[in-house]
C-alpha positions as CSV (number, residue, x, y, z in Angstrom):
1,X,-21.2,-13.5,-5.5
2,X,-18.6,-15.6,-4.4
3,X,-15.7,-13.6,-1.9
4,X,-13.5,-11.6,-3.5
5,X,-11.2,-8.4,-2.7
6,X,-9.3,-5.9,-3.6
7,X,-5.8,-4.2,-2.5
8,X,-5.0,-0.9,-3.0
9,X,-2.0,0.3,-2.7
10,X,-1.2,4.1,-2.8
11,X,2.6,5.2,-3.0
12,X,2.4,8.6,-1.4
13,X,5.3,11.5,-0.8
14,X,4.3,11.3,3.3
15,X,3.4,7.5,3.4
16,X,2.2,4.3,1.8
17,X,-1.2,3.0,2.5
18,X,-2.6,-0.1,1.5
19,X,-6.5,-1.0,2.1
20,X,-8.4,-4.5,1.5
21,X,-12.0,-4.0,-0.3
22,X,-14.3,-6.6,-0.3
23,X,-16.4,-7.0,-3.0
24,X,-19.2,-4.5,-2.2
25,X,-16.6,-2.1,-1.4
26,X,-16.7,-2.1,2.2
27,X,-13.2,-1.7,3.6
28,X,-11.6,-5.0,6.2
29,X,-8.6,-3.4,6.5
30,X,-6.3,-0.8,6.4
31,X,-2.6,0.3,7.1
32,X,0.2,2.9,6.7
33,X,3.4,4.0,7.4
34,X,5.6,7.1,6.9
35,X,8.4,7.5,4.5
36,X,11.3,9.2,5.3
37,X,12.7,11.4,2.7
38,X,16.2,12.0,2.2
39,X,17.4,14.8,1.1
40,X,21.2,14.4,-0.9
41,X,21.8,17.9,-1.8
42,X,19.9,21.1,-1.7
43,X,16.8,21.0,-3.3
44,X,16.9,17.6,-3.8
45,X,14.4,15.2,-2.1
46,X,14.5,11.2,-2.9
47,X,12.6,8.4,-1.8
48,X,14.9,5.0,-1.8
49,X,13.0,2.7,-3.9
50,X,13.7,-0.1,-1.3
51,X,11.9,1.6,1.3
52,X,8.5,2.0,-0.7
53,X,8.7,-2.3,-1.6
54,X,9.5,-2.9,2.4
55,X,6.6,-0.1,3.6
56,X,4.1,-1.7,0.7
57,X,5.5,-5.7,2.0
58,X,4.8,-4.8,5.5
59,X,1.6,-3.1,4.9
60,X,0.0,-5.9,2.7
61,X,1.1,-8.3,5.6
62,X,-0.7,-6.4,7.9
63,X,-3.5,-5.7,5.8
64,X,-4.3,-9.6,5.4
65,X,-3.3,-10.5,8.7
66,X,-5.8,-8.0,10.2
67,X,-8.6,-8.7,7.1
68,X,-8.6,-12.3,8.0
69,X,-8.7,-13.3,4.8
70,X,-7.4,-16.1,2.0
71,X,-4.9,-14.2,0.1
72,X,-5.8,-16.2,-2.7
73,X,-9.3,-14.5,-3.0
74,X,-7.7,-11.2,-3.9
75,X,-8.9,-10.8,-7.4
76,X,-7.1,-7.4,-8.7
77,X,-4.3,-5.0,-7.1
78,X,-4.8,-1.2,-7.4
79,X,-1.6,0.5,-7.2
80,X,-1.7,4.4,-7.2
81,X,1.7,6.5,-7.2
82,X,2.6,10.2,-7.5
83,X,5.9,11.0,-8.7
84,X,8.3,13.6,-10.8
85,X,10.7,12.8,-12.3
C-alpha cells in the first residue's frame, strides 16, 4: 500500500483537535487548542466561527509540520463537530 493519511479534525465545545492517521491507523501526530467561549448575554454561550477556522489552520500546520509528511498524500479529511443550534 502506497503512503497515505488521514486528518481528523474534531470541532469540540472545550477545544479543537486535529490528528494525522496513517494508513494502518497508527497516529504521527496530534494537536489541540482551547476555545474560548464568549458569553453575550445571560444564558447565552457562542463560539466565533473565526476562531474554530484559525484553531483548525494552526492545528493542521502543526499536525504536518510535526507528522513529517507530504500534504499531498492526505487522501480523505474527517471533520467531527457538536453543535445546537
Amino acid at each position: 500500500m502506497s503512503e497515505c493519511y488521514l486528518l481528523a479534525v474534531d470541532l469540540g465545545t472545550t477545544a479543537e483537535k486535529c490528528v494525522v492517521y496513517d494508513g494502518n491507523g497508527k497516529v504521527r501526530a496530534e494537536a489541540q487548542r482551547e476555545i474560548t467561549i464568549v458569553y453575550p448575554r445571560p444564558g447565552q454561550a457562542e463560539i466565533p466561527s473565526l476562531q474554530f477556522y484559525t484553531l483548525t489552520c494552526e492545528n493542521i500546520k502543526q499536525c504536518i509540520r510535526e507528522s513529517n509528511i507530504d500534504p499531498k498524500k492526505v487522501v480523505a479529511i474527517a471533520v467531527d463537530s457538536l453543535m445546537g443550534e
